[in-house]
C-alpha positions as CSV (number, residue, x, y, z in Angstrom):
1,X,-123.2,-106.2,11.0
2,X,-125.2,-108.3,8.8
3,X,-128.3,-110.2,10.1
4,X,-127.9,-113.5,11.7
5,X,-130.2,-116.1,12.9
6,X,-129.6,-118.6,15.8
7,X,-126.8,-120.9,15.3
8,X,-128.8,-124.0,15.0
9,X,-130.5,-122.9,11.6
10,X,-128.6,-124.0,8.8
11,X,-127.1,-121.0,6.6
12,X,-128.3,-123.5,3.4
13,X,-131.7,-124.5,4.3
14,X,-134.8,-122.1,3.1
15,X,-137.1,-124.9,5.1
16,X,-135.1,-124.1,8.5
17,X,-134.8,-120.5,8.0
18,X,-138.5,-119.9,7.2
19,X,-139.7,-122.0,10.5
20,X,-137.4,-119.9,12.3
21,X,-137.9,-116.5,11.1
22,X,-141.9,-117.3,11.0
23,X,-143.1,-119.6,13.7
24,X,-140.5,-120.7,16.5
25,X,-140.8,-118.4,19.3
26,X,-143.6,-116.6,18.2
27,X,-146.4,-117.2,20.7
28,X,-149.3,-119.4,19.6
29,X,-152.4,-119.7,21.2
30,X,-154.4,-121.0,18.6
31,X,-155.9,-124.7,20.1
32,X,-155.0,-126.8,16.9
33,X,-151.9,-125.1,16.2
34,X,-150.7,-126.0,19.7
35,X,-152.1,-129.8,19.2
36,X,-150.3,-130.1,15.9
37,X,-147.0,-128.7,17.3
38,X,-147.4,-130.9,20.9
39,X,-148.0,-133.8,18.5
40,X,-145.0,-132.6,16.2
41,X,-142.6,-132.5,19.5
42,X,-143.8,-135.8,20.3
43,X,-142.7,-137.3,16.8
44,X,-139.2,-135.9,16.9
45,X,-138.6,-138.0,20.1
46,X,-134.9,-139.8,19.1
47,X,-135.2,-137.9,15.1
48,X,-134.1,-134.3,14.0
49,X,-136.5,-131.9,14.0
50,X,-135.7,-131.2,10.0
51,X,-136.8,-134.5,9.5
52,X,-140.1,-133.2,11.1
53,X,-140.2,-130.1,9.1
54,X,-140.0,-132.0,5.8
55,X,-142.7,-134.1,6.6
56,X,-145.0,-132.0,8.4
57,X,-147.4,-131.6,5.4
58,X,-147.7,-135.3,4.8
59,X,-148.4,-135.7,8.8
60,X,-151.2,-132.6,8.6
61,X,-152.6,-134.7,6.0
62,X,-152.5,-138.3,7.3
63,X,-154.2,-136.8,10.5
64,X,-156.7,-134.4,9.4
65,X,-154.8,-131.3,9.7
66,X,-154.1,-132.3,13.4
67,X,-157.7,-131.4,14.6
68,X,-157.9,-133.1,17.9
69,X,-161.9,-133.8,17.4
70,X,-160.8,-136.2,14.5
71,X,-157.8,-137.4,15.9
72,X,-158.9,-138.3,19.1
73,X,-161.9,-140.4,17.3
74,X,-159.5,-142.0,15.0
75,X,-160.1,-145.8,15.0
76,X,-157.6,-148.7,14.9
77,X,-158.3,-149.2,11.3
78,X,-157.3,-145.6,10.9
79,X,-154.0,-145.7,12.3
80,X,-153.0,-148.9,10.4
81,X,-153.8,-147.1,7.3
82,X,-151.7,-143.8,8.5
83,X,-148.8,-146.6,9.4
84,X,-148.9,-147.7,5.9
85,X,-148.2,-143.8,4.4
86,X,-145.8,-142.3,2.8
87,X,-144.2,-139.2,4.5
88,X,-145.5,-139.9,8.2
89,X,-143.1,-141.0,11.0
90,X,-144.1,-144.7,10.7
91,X,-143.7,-145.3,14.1
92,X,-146.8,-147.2,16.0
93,X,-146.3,-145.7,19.1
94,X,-146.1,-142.6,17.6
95,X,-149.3,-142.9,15.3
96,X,-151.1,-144.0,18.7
97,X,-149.9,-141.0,20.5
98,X,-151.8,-138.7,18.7
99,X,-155.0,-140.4,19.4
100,X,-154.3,-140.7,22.6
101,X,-153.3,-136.6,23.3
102,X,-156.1,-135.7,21.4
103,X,-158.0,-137.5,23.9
104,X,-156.3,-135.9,26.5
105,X,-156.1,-132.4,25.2
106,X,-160.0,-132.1,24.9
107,X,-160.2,-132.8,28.6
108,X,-159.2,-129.3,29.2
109,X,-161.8,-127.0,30.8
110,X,-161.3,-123.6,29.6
111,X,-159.1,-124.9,26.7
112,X,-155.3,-126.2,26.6
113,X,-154.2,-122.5,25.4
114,X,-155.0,-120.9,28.8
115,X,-153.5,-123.6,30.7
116,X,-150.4,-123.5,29.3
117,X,-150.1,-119.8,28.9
118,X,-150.9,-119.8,32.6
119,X,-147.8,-121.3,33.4
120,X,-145.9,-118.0,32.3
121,X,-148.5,-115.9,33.2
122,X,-149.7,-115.0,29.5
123,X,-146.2,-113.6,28.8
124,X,-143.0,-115.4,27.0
125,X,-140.1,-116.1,29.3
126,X,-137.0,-114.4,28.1
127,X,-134.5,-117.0,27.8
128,X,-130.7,-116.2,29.4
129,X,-127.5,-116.5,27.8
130,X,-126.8,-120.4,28.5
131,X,-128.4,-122.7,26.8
132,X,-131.1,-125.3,28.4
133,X,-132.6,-128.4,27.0
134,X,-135.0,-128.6,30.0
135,X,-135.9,-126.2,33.2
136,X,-138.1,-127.0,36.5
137,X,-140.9,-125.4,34.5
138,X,-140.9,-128.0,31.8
139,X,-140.9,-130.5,34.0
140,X,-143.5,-129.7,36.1
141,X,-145.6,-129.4,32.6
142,X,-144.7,-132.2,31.1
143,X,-145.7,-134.2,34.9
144,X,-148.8,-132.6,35.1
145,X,-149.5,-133.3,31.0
146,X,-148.4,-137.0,32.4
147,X,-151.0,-137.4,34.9
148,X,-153.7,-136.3,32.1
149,X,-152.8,-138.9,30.2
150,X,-150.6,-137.6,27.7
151,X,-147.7,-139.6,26.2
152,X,-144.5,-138.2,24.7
153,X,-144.3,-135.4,26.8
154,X,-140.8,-135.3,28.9
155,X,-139.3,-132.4,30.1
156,X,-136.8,-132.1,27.1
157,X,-140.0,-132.4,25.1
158,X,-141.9,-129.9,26.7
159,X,-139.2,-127.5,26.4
160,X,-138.6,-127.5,23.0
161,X,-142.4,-127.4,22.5
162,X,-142.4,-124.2,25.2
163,X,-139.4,-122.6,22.8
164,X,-141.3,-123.6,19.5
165,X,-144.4,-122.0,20.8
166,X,-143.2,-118.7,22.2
167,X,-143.4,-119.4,25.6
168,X,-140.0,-118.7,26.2
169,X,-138.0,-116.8,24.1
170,X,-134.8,-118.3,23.4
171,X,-133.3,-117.1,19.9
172,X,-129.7,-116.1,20.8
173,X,-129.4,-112.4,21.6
174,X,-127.6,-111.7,17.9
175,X,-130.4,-113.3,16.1
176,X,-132.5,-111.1,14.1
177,X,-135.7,-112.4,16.1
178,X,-134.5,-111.7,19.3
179,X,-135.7,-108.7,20.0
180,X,-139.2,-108.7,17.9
181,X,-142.3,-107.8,20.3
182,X,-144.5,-110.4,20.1
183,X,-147.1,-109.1,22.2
């Protein structure tokens, strides 16, 4: 049997197939890593999330490597600039998003990695056999995320940001990350 990744990563795309083998589902905990993927999430809202991937770097640039000290001090002059980039999901809601989770996400005592880890109790979620675009637990995230401000952040969101960041495993049992520990 030959090794085979989840069905939703293109056989013909090295972009796809490295963010798969190398970042989603491994857990993150890192503070800015999680920013820059909440704020990624956010961005896909309504786009693929290939279109993401090929314009992540651009994005890392226009917002300062998504540290959410900067971003959440950006002024308005600053976003009009980033709306007028190359690369970025020109999108004004958008752009103002991230200033406004930065915001937000420094409000966490104890830091936004423990809180959301907390959720699974510092352990990824094995995901079942079906298929889910959204569970209870990612809605009552992305409420609570809601009442702290945060926009961009429904259920279907939150879930895909939960998979991306290892907090629930869900590569399909045949997939040659399924069974990595990650611990």
């Amino acid at each position: 049997m030959k090794n085979q990744r989840c069905a939703w990563v293109p056989s013909d795309d090295v972009l796809y197939q490295k963010y798969h083998d190398e970042e989603w589902g491994v857990p993150l905990k890192d503070e800015r890593a999680l920013f820059e993927l909440l704020v990624l999430e956010g961005m896909q809202a309504g786009l693929s999330w290939r279109l993401i991937l090929g314009r992540r770097e651009e994005m890392r640039k226009a917002f300062h490597n998504f540290d959410p000290c900067i971003c959440a001090n950006l002024s308005d002059e600053a976003l009009d600039a980033i709306m007028e980039m190359s690369g970025v999901i020109r999108s004004r809601k958008k752009v103002e998003m991230v200033r406004r989770n930065a915001a937000a996400f420094l409000e966490f005592n104890g830091g936004f990695s423990n809180w959301i880890w907390d959720f699974v109790d510092h352990k990824p979620i094995i995901g079942g056999k079906e298929l889910v675009c959204e569970t209870p637990l990612s809605h009552t995230i992305a409420k609570e995320l809601k009442s702290r401000g945060f926009t961009f952040v429904g259920p279907k969101i939150i879930y895909s940001f939960m998979q991306a960041a290892g907090l629930v495993n869900d590569h399909e049992y045949a997939c040659i990350c399924k069974s990595l520990d990650f611990s």
